[in-house]
C-alpha positions in Angstrom: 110.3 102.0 291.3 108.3 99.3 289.5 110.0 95.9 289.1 109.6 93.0 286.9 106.6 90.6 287.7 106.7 86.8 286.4 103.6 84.7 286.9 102.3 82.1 285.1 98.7 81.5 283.7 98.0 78.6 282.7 100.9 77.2 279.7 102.0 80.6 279.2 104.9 82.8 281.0 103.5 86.2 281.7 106.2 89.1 282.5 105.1 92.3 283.1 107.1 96.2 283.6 105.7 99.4 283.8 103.2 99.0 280.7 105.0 96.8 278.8 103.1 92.4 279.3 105.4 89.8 277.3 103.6 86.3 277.0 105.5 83.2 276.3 104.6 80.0 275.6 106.0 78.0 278.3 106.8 74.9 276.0 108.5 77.3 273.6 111.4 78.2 276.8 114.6 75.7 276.0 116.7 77.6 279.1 116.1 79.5 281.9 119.9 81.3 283.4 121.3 83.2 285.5 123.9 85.9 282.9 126.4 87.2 285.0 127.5 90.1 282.0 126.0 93.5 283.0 124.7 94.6 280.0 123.4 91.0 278.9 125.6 88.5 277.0 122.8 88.1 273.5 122.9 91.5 271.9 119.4 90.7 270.1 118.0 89.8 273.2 115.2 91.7 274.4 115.5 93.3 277.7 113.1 94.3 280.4 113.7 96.1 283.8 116.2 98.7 284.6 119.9 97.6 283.7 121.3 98.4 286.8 119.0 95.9 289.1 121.3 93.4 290.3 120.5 90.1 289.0 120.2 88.9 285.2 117.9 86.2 284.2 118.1 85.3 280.7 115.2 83.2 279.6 115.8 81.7 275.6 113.0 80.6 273.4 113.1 78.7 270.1 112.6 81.8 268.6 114.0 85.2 271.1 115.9 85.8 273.9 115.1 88.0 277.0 117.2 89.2 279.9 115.0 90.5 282.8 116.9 92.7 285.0 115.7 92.9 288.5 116.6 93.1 292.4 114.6 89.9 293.5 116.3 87.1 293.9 113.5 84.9 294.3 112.9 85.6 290.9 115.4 82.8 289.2 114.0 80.1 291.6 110.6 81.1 290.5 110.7 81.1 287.1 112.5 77.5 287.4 110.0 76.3 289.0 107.0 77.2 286.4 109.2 76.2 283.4 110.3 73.0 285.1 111.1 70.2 283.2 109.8 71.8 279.7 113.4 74.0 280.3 117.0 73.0 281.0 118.0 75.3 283.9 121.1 76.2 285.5 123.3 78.9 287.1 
Protein backbone atom coordinates (compact mmCIF):
# COMPACT_ATOMS: atom_id res chain seq x y z
CA UNK A 1 0.00 0.00 0.00
CA UNK A 2 1.32 3.42 -1.23
CA UNK A 3 0.83 6.34 1.18
CA UNK A 4 0.75 10.02 0.81
CA UNK A 5 4.18 11.86 0.35
CA UNK A 6 4.48 15.71 1.27
CA UNK A 7 7.73 17.54 0.35
CA UNK A 8 8.44 20.72 -0.44
CA UNK A 9 10.33 22.27 -3.46
CA UNK A 10 11.19 25.31 -3.26
CA UNK A 11 7.65 27.80 -2.49
CA UNK A 12 5.54 25.15 -3.52
CA UNK A 13 3.75 22.15 -1.41
CA UNK A 14 4.15 19.01 -3.47
CA UNK A 15 1.82 15.92 -2.38
CA UNK A 16 1.92 12.93 -4.17
CA UNK A 17 -0.41 9.20 -4.21
CA UNK A 18 -0.32 6.52 -6.45
CA UNK A 19 -0.22 8.65 -9.79
CA UNK A 20 -2.00 11.46 -8.77
CA UNK A 21 1.03 15.03 -7.83
CA UNK A 22 -1.00 18.12 -6.34
CA UNK A 23 1.22 21.36 -6.20
CA UNK A 24 0.31 24.19 -4.04
CA UNK A 25 1.59 27.30 -3.63
CA UNK A 26 2.81 27.47 -0.22
CA UNK A 27 1.76 31.28 0.28
CA UNK A 28 -1.62 30.37 -1.01
CA UNK A 29 -2.10 27.72 2.47
CA UNK A 30 -4.16 30.07 5.24
CA UNK A 31 -4.35 26.56 7.64
CA UNK A 32 -2.85 23.55 8.07
CA UNK A 33 -5.28 20.99 10.75
CA UNK A 34 -5.65 18.09 12.19
CA UNK A 35 -9.97 17.02 11.22
CA UNK A 36 -10.98 14.62 13.56
CA UNK A 37 -14.44 13.71 11.31
CA UNK A 38 -13.80 10.37 9.33
CA UNK A 39 -15.01 11.18 6.25
CA UNK A 40 -13.57 14.90 6.29
CA UNK A 41 -15.56 17.85 7.70
CA UNK A 42 -15.48 20.23 3.88
CA UNK A 43 -17.63 18.21 1.54
CA UNK A 44 -15.94 20.10 -1.57
CA UNK A 45 -12.77 19.28 -0.24
CA UNK A 46 -10.50 17.29 -2.26
CA UNK A 47 -9.30 14.17 -0.83
CA UNK A 48 -6.16 12.12 -1.23
CA UNK A 49 -5.10 8.72 0.40
CA UNK A 50 -7.31 5.92 1.52
CA UNK A 51 -10.22 7.02 3.88
CA UNK A 52 -9.63 4.57 6.33
CA UNK A 53 -5.80 5.66 7.22
CA UNK A 54 -5.94 6.95 10.64
CA UNK A 55 -5.15 10.56 10.72
CA UNK A 56 -6.78 13.55 8.78
CA UNK A 57 -4.88 16.52 7.74
CA UNK A 58 -6.88 19.13 6.27
CA UNK A 59 -4.78 21.71 4.46
CA UNK A 60 -7.17 25.11 3.20
CA UNK A 61 -6.07 27.32 0.49
CA UNK A 62 -7.55 30.70 -0.65
CA UNK A 63 -9.05 28.93 -3.22
CA UNK A 64 -9.62 24.60 -2.29
CA UNK A 65 -9.51 22.47 0.45
CA UNK A 66 -7.78 19.02 0.83
CA UNK A 67 -7.94 16.32 3.45
CA UNK A 68 -4.99 13.87 3.13
CA UNK A 69 -5.72 10.70 4.74
CA UNK A 70 -2.78 8.75 5.97
CA UNK A 71 -1.15 6.44 8.80
CA UNK A 72 1.99 8.75 9.42
CA UNK A 73 1.92 10.75 12.10
CA UNK A 74 4.86 12.63 11.40
CA UNK A 75 2.97 13.91 8.64
CA UNK A 76 1.06 16.96 10.58
CA UNK A 77 4.39 18.11 12.23
CA UNK A 78 5.87 18.07 8.84
CA UNK A 79 3.74 19.91 6.84
CA UNK A 80 3.77 22.60 9.82
CA UNK A 81 6.95 22.98 9.58
CA UNK A 82 7.31 23.82 5.63
CA UNK A 83 4.17 26.06 5.74
CA UNK A 84 5.39 27.85 8.91
CA UNK A 85 4.48 31.11 9.47
CA UNK A 86 2.80 31.75 5.88
CA UNK A 87 -0.13 29.23 7.72
CA UNK A 88 -2.01 29.49 11.02
CA UNK A 89 -1.74 25.90 12.36
CA UNK A 90 -3.32 24.07 15.01
CA UNK A 91 -4.74 20.78 16.35
Amino acid sequence: MFDVSVKQIDDQLLIRWQFSRIEIPISQITSVTLDNTYGGSEPSAVRIGYARSTERILIRTTNQSYILFTSSENMFPAIQAMVSPSATSSI
